[in-house]
Each structure stands twice: as structure tokens, then as C-alpha cells.
DRENDO-1510 file (C-alpha; in Angstrom, 1 decimal, always signed):
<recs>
REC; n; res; u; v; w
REC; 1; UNK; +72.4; +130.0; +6.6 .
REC; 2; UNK; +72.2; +131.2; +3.4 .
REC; 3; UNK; +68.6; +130.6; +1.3 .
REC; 4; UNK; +70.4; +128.5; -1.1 .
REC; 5; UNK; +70.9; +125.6; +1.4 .
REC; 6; UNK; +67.7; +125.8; +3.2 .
REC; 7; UNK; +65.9; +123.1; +0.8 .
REC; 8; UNK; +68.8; +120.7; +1.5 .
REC; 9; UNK; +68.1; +117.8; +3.8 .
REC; 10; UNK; +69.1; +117.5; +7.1 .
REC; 11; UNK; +72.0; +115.1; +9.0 .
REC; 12; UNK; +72.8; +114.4; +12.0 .
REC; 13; UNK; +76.5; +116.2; +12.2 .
REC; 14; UNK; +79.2; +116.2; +15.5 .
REC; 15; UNK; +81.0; +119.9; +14.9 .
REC; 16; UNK; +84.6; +119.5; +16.4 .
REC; 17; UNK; +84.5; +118.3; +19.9 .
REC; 18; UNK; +80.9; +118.3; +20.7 .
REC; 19; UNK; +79.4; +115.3; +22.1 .
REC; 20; UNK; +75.9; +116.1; +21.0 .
REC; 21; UNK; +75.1; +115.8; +17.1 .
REC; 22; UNK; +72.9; +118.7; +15.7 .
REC; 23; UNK; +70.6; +118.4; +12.7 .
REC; 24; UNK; +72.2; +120.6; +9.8 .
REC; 25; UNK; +72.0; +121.1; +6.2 .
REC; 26; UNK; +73.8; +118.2; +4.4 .
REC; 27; UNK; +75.8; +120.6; +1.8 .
REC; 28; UNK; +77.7; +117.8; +0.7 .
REC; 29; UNK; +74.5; +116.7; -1.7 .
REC; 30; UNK; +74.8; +117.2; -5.4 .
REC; 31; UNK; +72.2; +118.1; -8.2 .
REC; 32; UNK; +73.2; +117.8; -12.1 .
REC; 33; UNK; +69.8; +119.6; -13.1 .
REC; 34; UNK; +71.6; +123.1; -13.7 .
REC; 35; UNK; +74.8; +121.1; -15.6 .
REC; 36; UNK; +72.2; +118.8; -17.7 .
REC; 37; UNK; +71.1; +122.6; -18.7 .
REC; 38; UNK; +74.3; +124.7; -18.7 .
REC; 39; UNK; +74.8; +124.3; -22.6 .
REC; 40; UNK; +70.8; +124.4; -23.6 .
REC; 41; UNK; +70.1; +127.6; -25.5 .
REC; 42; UNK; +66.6; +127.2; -24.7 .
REC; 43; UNK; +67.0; +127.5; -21.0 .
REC; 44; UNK; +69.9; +130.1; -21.3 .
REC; 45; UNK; +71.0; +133.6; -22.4 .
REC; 46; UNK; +73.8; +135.6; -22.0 .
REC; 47; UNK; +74.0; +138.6; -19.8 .
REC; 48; UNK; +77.0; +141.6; -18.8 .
REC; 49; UNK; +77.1; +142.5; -14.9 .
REC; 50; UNK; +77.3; +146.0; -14.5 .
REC; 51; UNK; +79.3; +147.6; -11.4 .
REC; 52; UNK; +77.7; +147.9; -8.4 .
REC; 53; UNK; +75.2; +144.7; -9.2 .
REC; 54; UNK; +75.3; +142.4; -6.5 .
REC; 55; UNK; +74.4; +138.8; -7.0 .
REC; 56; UNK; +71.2; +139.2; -4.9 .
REC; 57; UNK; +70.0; +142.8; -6.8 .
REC; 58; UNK; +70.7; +141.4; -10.2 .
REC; 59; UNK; +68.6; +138.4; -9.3 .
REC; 60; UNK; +65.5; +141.0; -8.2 .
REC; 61; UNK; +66.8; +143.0; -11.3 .
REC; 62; UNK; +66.6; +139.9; -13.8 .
REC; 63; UNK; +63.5; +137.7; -12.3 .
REC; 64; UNK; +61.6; +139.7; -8.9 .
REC; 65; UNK; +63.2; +138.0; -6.3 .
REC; 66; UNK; +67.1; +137.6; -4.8 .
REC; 67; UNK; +66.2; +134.5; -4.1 .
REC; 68; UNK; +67.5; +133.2; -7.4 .
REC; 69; UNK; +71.3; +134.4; -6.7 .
REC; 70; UNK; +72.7; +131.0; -7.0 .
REC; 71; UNK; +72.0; +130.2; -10.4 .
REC; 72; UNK; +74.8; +132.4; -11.2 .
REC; 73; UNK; +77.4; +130.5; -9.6 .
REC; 74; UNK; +75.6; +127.3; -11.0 .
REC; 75; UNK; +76.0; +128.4; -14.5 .
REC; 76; UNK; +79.4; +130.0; -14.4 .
REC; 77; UNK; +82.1; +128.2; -13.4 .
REC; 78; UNK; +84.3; +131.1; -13.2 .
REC; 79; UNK; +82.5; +133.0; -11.0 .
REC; 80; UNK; +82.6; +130.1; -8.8 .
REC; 81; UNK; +86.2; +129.5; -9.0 .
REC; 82; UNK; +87.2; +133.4; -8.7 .
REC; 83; UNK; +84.6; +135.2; -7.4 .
REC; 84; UNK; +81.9; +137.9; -8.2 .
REC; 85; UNK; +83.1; +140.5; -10.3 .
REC; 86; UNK; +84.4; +144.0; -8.7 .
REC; 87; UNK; +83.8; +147.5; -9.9 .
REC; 88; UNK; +86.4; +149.5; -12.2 .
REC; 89; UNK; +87.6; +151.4; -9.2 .
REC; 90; UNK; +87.9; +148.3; -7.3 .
REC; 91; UNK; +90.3; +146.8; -9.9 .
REC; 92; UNK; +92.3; +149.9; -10.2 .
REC; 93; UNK; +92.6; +149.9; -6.1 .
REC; 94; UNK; +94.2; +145.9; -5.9 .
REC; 95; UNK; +96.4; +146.9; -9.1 .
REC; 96; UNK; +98.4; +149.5; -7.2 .
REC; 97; UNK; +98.2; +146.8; -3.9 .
REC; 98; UNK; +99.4; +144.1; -6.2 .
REC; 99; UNK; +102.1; +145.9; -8.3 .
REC; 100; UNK; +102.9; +149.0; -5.5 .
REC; 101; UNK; +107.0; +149.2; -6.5 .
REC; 102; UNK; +108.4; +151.2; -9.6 .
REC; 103; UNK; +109.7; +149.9; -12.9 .
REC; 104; UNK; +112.7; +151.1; -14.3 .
REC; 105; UNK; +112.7; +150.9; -18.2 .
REC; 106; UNK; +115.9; +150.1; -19.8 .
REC; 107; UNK; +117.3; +149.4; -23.6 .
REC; 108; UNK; +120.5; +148.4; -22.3 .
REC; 109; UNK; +122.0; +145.3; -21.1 .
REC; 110; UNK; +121.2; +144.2; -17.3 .
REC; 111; UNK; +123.7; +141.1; -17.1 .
REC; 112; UNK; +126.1; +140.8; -14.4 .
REC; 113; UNK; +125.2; +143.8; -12.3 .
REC; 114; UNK; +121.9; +145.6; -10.6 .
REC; 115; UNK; +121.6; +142.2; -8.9 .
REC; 116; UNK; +118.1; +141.0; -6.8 .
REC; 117; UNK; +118.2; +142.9; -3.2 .
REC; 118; UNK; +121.2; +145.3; -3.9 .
REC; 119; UNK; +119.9; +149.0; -4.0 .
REC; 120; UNK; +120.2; +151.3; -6.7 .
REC; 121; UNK; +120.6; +155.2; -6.3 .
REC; 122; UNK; +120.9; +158.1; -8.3 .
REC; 123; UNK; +123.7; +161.0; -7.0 .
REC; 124; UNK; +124.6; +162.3; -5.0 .
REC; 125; UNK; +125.1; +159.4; -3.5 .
REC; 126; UNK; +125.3; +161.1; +0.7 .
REC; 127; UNK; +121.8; +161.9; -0.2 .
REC; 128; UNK; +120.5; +160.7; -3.3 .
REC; 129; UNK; +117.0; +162.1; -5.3 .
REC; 130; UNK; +116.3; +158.1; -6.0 .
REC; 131; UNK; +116.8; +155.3; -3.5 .
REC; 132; UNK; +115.5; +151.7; -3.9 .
REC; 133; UNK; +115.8; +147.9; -3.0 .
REC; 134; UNK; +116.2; +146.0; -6.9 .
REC; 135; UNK; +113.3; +143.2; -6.3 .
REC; 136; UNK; +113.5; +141.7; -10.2 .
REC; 137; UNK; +114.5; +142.2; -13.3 .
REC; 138; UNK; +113.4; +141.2; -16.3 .
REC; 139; UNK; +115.4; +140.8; -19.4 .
REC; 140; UNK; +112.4; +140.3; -21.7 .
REC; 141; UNK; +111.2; +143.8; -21.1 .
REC; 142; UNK; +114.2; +145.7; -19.9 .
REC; 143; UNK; +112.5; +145.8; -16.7 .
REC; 144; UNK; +113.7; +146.7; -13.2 .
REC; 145; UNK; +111.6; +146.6; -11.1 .
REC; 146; UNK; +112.4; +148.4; -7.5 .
REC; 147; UNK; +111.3; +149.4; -4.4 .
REC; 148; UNK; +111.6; +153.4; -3.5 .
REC; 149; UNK; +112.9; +153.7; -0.1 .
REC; 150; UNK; +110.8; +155.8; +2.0 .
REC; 151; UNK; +113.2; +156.8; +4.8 .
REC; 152; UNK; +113.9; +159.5; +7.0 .
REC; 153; UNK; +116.8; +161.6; +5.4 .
REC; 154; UNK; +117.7; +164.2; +8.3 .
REC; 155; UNK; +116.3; +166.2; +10.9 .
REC; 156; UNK; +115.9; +169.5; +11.4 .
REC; 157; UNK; +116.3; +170.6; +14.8 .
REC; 158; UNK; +113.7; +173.5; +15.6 .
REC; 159; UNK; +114.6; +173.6; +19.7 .
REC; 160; UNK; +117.5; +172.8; +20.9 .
REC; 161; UNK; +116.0; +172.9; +24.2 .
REC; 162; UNK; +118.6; +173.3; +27.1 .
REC; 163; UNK; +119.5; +172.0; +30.7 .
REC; 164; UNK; +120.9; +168.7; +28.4 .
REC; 165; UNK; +124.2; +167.4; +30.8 .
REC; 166; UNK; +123.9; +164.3; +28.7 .
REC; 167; UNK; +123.3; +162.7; +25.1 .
REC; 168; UNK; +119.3; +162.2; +25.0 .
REC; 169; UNK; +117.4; +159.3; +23.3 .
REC; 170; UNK; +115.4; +160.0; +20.2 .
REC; 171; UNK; +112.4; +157.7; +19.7 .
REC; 172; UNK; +110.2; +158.3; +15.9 .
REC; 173; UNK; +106.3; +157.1; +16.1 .
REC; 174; UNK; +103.6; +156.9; +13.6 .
REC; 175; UNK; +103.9; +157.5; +10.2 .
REC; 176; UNK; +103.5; +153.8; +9.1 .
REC; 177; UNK; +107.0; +152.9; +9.0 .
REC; 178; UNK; +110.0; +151.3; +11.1 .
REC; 179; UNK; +113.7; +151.2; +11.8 .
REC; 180; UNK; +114.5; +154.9; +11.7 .
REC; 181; UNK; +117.7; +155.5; +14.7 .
REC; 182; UNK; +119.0; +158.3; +15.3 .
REC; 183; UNK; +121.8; +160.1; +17.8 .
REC; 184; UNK; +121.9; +163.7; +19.6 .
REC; 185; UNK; +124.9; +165.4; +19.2 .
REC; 186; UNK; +125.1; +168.3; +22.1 .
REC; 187; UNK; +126.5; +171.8; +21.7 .
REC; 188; UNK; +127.0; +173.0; +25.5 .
REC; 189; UNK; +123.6; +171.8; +26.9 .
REC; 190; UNK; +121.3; +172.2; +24.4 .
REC; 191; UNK; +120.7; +170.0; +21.4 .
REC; 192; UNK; +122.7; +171.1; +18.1 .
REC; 193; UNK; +122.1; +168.4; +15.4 .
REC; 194; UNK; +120.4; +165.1; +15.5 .
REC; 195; UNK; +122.6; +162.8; +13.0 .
REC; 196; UNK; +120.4; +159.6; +11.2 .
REC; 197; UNK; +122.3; +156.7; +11.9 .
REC; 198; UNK; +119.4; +154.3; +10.1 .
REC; 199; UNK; +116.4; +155.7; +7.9 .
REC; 200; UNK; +114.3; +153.2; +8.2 .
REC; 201; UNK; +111.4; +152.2; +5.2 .
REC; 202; UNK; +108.2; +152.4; +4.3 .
REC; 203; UNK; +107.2; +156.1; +6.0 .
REC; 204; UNK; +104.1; +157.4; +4.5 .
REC; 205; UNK; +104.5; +160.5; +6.3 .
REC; 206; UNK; +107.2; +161.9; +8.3 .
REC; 207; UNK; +107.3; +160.1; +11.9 .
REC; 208; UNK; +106.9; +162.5; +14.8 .
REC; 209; UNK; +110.3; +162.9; +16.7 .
REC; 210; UNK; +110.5; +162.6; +20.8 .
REC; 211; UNK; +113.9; +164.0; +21.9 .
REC; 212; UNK; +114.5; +162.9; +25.4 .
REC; 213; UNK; +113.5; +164.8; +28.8 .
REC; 214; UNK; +117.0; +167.3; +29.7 .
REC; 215; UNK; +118.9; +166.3; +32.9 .
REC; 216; UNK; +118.4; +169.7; +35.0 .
REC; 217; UNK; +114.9; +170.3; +36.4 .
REC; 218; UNK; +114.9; +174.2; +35.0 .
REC; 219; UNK; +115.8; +172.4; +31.3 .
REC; 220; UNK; +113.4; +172.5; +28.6 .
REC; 221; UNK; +113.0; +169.7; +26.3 .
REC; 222; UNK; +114.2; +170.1; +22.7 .
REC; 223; UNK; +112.1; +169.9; +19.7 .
REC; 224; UNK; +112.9; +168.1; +15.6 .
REC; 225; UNK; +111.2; +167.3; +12.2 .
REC; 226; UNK; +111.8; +164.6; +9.9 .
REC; 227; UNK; +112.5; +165.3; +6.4 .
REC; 228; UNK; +111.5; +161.6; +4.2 .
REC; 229; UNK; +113.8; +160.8; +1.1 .
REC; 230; UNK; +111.7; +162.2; -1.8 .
REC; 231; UNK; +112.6; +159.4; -4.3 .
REC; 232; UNK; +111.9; +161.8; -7.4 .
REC; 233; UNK; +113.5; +160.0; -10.7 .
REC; 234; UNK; +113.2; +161.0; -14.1 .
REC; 235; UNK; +112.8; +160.0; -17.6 .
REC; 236; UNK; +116.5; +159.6; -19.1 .
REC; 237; UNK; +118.3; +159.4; -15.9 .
REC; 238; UNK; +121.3; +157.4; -14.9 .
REC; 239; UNK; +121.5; +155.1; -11.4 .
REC; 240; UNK; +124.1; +153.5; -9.7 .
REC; 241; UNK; +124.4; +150.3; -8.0 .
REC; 242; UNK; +127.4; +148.3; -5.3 .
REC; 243; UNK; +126.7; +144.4; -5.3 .
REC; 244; UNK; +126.6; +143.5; -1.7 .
REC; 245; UNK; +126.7; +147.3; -0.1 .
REC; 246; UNK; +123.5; +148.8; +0.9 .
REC; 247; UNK; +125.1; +151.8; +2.2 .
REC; 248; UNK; +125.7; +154.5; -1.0 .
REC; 249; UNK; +128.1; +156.5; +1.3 .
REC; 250; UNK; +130.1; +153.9; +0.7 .
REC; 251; UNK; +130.4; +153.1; -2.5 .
REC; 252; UNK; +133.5; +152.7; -4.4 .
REC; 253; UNK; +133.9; +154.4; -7.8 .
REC; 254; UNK; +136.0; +151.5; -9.1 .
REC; 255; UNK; +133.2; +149.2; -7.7 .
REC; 256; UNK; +129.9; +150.7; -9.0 .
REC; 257; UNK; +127.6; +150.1; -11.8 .
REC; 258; UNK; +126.0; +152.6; -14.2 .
REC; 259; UNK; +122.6; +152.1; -15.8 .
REC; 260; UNK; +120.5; +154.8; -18.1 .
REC; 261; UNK; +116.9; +154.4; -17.5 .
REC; 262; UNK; +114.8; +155.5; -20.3 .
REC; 263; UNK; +111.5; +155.7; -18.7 .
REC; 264; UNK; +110.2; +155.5; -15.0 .
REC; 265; UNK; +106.3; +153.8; -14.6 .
REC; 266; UNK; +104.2; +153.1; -11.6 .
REC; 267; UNK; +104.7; +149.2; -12.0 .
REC; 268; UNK; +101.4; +148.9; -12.5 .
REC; 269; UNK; +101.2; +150.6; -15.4 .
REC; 270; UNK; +104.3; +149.0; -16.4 .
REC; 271; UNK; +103.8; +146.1; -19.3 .
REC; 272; UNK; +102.8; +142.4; -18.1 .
REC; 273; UNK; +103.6; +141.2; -21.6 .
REC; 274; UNK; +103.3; +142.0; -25.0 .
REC; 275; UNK; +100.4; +140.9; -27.2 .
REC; 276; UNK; +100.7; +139.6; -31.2 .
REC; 277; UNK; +97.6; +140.6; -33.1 .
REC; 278; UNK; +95.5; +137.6; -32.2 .
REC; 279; UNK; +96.1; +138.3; -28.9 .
REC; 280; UNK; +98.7; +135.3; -28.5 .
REC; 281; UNK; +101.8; +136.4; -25.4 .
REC; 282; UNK; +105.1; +137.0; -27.3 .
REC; 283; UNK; +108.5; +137.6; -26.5 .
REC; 284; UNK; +110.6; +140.5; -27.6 .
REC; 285; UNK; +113.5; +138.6; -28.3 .
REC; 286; UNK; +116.2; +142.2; -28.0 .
REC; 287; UNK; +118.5; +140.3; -25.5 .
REC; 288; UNK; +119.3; +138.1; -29.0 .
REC; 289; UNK; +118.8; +141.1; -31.3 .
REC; 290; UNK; +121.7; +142.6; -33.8 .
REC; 291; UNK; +122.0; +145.6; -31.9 .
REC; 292; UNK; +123.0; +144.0; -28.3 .
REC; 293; UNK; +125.4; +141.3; -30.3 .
REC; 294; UNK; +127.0; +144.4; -31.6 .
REC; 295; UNK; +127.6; +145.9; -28.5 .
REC; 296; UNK; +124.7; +148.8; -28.9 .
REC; 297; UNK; +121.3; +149.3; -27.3 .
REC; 298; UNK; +118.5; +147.9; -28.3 .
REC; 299; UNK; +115.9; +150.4; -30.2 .
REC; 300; UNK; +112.2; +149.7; -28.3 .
REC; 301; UNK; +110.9; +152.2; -30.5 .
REC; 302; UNK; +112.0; +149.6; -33.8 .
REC; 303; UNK; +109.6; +148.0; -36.3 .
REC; 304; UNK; +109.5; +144.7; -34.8 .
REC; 305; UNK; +107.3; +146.2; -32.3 .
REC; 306; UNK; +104.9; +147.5; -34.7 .
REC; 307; UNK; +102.3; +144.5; -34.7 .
REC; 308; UNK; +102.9; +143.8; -31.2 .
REC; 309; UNK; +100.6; +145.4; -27.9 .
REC; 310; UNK; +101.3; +146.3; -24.7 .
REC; 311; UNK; +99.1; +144.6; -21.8 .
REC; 312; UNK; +100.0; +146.5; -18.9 .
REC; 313; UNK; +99.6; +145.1; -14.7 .
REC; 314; UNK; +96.0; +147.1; -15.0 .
REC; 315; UNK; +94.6; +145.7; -18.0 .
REC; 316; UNK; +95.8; +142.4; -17.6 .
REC; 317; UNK; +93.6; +142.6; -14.3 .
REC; 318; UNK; +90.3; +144.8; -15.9 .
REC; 319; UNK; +90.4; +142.4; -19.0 .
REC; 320; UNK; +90.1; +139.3; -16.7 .
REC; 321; UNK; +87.5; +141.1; -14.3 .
REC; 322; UNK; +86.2; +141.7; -17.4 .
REC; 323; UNK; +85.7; +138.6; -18.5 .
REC; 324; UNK; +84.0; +137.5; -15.3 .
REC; 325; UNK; +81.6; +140.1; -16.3 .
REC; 326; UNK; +80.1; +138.1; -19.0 .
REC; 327; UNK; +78.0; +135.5; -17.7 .
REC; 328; UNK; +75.1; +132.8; -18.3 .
REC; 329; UNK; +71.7; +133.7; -16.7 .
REC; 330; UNK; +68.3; +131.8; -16.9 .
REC; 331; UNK; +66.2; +133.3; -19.0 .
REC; 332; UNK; +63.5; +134.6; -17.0 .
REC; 333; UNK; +60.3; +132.9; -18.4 .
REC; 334; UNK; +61.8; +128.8; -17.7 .
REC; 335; UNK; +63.8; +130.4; -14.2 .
REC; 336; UNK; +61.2; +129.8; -11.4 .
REC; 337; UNK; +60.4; +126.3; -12.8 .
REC; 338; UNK; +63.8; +125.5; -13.2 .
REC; 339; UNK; +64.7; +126.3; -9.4 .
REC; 340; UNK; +61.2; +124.7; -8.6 .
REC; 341; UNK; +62.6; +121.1; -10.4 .
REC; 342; UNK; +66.1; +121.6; -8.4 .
REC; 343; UNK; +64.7; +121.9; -5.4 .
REC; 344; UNK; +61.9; +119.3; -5.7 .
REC; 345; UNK; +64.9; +116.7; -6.7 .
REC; 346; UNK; +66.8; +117.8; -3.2 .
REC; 347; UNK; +63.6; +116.9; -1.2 .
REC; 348; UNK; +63.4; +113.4; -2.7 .
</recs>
């Protein structure tokens, strides 16, 4: 158990179903000394955690022992609510876990198409550059925010193999994703083209391909690579979306719906919210602006936007590690007698 508990007194507890009670540390007991103290200058400064400090080496660093870890969680109640701060990288590494999709930057008007869980493509559409699953959009920012489809595209046979009298299975493994099917087609006995009948999601790297064992004993067994979608899209390009069709070799001309991205960000370095200049969330208000009442796009790059910041995914997460990052330490000359007193009043 940790130091912090082990001037606590002791109870009799039953854990679970146990029939005997065992003599533990009653956590459940509460000492005001640290609150009575929390706002007293005197006992208190202030203090920035650097990366890499720990609670137990910045206790060493700060007073000669680790013992004194838990005053920091005494004096901070956001520490104890969130957690000890994490480095820079650490932050950067749960931002792309948190926001891992793409955003899709518009200035035009989103209403009535590009709906939730439709895909979106750019051409062609047998094969498109771009494929992805719309997850939100949002009309505040011009925001679409989408999912790239990481699919197998086609396979390239390299072997046809031979001794094949009829259609082999083809199984895919590894390469962190699921769902890819696929068919042989034969030419005489060996194998001539393995069609994709489903792609699949969420390949990291191309799964390895296992075409099945030929028929005749003096066969040999054929051989294929698969090639993932690429999902390259550009600055100033134009998608496509069919409500309720998720196959884009089917899509009807009459049926689609056009969209011109302007810009393409990682969504998390895509904008959280926008800022006023005493750092107050606003709204930019362009789905009530002249411009869309008028039938045009709306300018981001207009004036309106001049006294107003951009908090993207990232910083909104480094400004509130940040934040954690300032805390309330003891000073060192009243520390020892303070955790003295604390744990003199749990003894009595």
C-alpha cells in the first residue's frame, strides 16, 4: 500500500466473500488540515511541473524525500480530479488517438446532402483517390469530418500457379484490418485475376494474401499482393456523395452531390473552436451571413475573422495539460511539520 495510507488506522474489514475480517487501513478517514491551509500564502507557493517529473521525484526534487508526493494531490484539486500532468509528446500522441479521422474544410453550404454515415469519394468513382465514411459535420466551422477508408483496392496476381480444376478460396491476414473478400477467377488451370468483392477497413498495411492449395498433386499454388486505397485528397478538390449507397460504382449522376473542399487537415489539427480576444468561445455565425442568404459562399478569409483565434484539437488538449501544470506546493521550510501535524491528527 502506498506510504500515504500507512499512518491511517486500522479496521477490521470483510473483502467480498471472505468469512474472516482482516485488519486494513481505514481510507475512508478524513483530515481538513491541508484544506484549513490550501488558501494560506504563508504555508504555500506556486510551482510549474516540468515533463518527465513524477510526483515522487519532484517531492525529492522540492523537499529530500518522495515521501511528501501526496501533498500535491491535497493542494490541487485538479490534479486529483484529472490526473498528473503528461509530457508534450504524450499530449501530441492522445490527440491523434482522440481526433485520428480527417476534416474536410468547406465555405459552402452542407444542408440537405453529405449526410452522417454516407461516404464521400472523389473520381473516379470505380476507384477513387479519396474514400471515406462522413462521421459529423459541423455547420459552425464548415467542417466535415470523415473517416478515410483503408481498404484493399485490387490484387495483383504475381503466380498464377497451376494444376487449379476449381475456383480456390482466398483468405487476407494481418495488417490490422478486417472484412476484405475476394474471388479467383481461373484462366485454364492457373489463376488469372483475383476480383475484390469487399475491401474491407482499417488496413495499416497491406494484408498478406493465401490463395488456396490447387486440385492436382503436381499443381503449384498461386501467389498475390494487395494494393490499399491511397486516400490522397487535396487542397481545392471536389467530392461526391449518394445518400443511402455506400457503393460509388453505383452511383447515379442524377442522384449525387457535389462539394468543393477548400482545405484538407488531420482533424486534430483541425479547429475545436474559435477564440474572441479575451479568450471567451465564439461562433462564426457564416451559415446567417449575407453571402450564404445570397446564394454565394462564405469568405473565411473575411474581416470578421480578424479578432477572432483558432484553438485547434491539439491545443485545446496542451493548454489544459497545461494548466494542470501549474500547481500549489508547500513551501519547503513549514513541509515536514505540516505532514508531521497531518499525520499526528490521524493517530488520534
Amino acid at each position: 500500500m502506498s506510504k500515504f495510507f500507512k499512518n491511517f488506522p486500522l479496521i477490521n474489514y470483510r473483502f467480498g466473500d471472505e468469512i474472516d475480517v482482516t485488519a486494513f487501513q481505514n481510507i475512508s478517514v478524513y483530515i481538513d488540515l491541508i484544506d484549513q491551509i490550501a488558501d494560506d500564502i504563508s504555508f504555500y507557493t506556486t510551482h510549474t511541473i516540468n515533463d518527465g517529473d513524477r510526483p515522487d521525484t519532484l517531492s525529492h526534487k522540492l523537499y529530500g524525500t518522495q515521501d511528501y508526493y501526496w501533498t500535491f494531490y491535497l493542494l490541487n484539486e485538479k490534479i486529483r480530479q484529472q490526473g498528473w500532468p503528461i509530457t508534450t509528446q504524450e499530449v501530441f500522441s492522445l490527440a491523434k488517438e482522440y481526433y485520428p479521422n480527417t476534416t474536410l474544410i468547406t465555405e459552402e453550404t452542407m444542408h440537405g446532402e453529405f449526410y452522417k454515415d454516407d461516404i464521400c469519394a472523389t473520381t473516379p468513382f470505380v476507384n477513387p483517390m479519396f474514400k471515406g465514411k462522413i462521421l459529423e459535420k459541423n455547420y459552425d466551422l464548415g467542417q466535415l469530418i470523415v473517416k478515410p477508408i483503408r481498404e484493399v483496392r485490387s490484387i495483383t496476381v504475381n503466380d498464377g500457379g497451376s494444376g487449379y480444376t476449381s475456383v480456390p478460396d482466398v483468405t487476407f491476414t494481418g495488417g490490422g484490418g478486417k472484412g476484405a473478400v475476394a474471388q479467383v477467377i481461373l484462366d485454364s488451370d492457373t489463376v488469372g485475376q483475383i476480383i475484390v468483392l469487399d475491401g474491407g477497413d482499417d488496413y495499416d498495411t497491406a494484408p498478406t494474401i493465401t490463395v488456396g492449395l490447387p486440385d492436382l498433386a503436381r499443381g503449384t499454388r498461386a501467389t498475390a499482393i494487395a494494393n490499399l486505397s491511397t486516400n490522397m485528397i487535396a487542397n481545392n478538390t471536389v467530392i461526391y456523395s449518394q445518400k443511402d449507397q455506400p457503393d460509388t460504382t453505383l452511383w447515379d449522376d442524377e442522384e449525387i452531390r457535389i462539394l468543393r473542399v477548400k482545405t484538407v487537415v488531420e482533424q486534430y489539427n483541425s479547429a475545436h473552436h474559435y477564440e474572441d480576444s479575451n479568450g471567451e468561445w465564439v461562433d462564426l455565425d457564416f451559415l446567417s451571413s449575407p453571402e450564404l442568404a445570397a446564394g454565394k459562399t462564405f469568405d473565411f478569409s473575411n474581416t470578421s475573422l480578424a479578432s477572432k483565434t483558432e484553438v485547434t484539437h491539439l491545443e485545446r488538449l496542451e493548454k489544459q495539460n497545461d494548466q494542470l501544470k501549474q500547481i500549489k506546493i508547500l513551501k519547503p521550510e513549514v513541509a515536514a511539520q505540516v505532514v508531521y501535524q497531518f499525520n499526528q491528527l490521524l493517530k488520534s
